[in-house]
C-alpha positions, 0 to 999 in steps of 0.5 A: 131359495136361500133364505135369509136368516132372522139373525143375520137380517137383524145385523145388516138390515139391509135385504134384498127387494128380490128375497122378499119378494121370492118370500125367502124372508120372514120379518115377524121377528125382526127386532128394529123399527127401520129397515133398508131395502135394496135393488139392483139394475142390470142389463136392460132392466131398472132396479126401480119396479122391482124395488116399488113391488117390494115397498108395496108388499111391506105396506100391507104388513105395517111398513111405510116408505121414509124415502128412496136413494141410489147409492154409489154409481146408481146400479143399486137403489134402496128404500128406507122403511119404518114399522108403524105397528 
């Protein structure tokens, strides 16, 4: 596990639908409102399920879906969330 750092999540916020979902992050301290999640595909595999699964995950903790874009070349695809409490 490489857990990712509140400060570090903080500069970016930008994280990894994969570190979230393997629980290497913790968001009760994370000081934005907004928050970017990405995925990326590799060989035979969508970036799509797992990113939907980490949007799930967030739901239940007060986060909602703004939207969904691939960026660049389409390998990576992010989801835009909004804290609503």
């Amino acid at each position: 596990m490489a857990f990712v750092s509140p400060q570090q999540l903080a500069q970016t916020r930008v994280v990894r639908a994969e570190s979230l979902l393997q629980g290497e992050v913790d968001l009760r301290a994370y000081p934005h409102r907004h928050l970017a999640l990405v995925s990326s595909s590799g060989f035979m595999r969508s970036a799509v399920p797992q990113l939907m699964q980490a949007v799930e995950h967030l739901s239940n903790y007060g986060w909602e879906l703004v939207t969904v874009t691939a960026v660049g070349d389409g390998h990576n695809v992010y989801a835009f969330m909004r804290r609503t409490t």
